[in-house]
C-alpha positions in Angstrom: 0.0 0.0 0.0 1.5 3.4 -1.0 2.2 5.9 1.9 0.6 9.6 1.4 3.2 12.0 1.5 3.4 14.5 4.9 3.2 18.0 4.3 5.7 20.3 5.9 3.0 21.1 8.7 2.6 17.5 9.7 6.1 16.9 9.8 6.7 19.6 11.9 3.8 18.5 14.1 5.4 14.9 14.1 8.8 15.9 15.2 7.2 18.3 18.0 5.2 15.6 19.4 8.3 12.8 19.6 10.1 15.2 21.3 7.6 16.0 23.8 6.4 12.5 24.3 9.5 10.1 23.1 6.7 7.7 22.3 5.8 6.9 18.7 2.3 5.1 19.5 1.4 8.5 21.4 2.8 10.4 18.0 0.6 8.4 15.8 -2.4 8.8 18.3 -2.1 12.5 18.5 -1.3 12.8 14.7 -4.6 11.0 13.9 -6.2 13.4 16.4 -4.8 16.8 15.0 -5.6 15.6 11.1 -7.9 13.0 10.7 -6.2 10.9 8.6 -4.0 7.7 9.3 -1.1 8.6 11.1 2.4 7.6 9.9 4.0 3.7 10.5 6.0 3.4 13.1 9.3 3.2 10.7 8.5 6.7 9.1 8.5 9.0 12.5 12.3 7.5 13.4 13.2 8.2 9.5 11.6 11.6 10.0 13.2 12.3 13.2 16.9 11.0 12.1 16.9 12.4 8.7 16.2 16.5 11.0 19.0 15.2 13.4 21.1 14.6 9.7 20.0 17.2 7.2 19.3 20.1 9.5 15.5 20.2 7.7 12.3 17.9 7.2 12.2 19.0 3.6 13.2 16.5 0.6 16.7 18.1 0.4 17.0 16.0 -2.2 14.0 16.8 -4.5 14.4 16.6 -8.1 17.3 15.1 -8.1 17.3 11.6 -9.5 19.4 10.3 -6.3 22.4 9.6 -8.1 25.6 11.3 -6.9 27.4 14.1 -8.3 31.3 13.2 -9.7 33.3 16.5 -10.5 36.6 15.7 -12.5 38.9 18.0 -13.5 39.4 19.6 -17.5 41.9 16.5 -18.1 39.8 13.9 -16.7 37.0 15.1 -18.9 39.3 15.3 -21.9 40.1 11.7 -21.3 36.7 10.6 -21.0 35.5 12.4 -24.4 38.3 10.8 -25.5 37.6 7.4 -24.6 34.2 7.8 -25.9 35.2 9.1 -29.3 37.7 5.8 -29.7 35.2 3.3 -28.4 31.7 5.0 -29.6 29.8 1.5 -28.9 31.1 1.0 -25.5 28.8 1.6 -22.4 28.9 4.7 -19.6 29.8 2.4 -17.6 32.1 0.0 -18.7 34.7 3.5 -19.8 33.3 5.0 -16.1 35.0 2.0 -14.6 38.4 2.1 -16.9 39.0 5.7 -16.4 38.2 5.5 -12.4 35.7 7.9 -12.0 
């Protein structure tokens, strides 16, 4: 079954009430109270609550963004790559990724 995203506002309201209480049951009993609506599972107020302690935010930090990591390599790095690619034309991303080390 597919969760329903939490607005900012009910995230806040999450984290406010675990740190009051320390008890997820009474989160979720309170959260159904304040918005009448199921409350989150008991994995996604800990995830909420360690990803603030982490990122600094309850935001998606990470929105539109396709979760892949960002390389940065330098002018002659790149030059090998285009390189590499311009040799071997058939050859995948990530076969040359893995020959040139990035």
């Amino acid at each position: 079954m597919a969760e329903v995203r939490l607005n900012f506002e009910e995230r806040k309201f999450i984290l406010k009430c675990y740190w009051k209480t320390v008890n997820i049951s009474e989160v979720q009993r309170r959260f159904r109270m304040e918005f009448q609506r199921d409350s989150p599972t008991r994995l996604t107020i800990p995830r909420l609550r360690d990803r603030f302690e982490d990122e600094g935010t309850v935001q998606n930090i990470h929105k539109n963004n396709s979760g892949r990591r960002q390389t940065s390599t330098s002018p002659t790095r790149e030059r090998e790559v285009i390189e590499r690619f311009q040799q071997f034309p058939r050859k995948s991303v990530r076969q040359t990724a893995r020959e040139t080390g990035i």
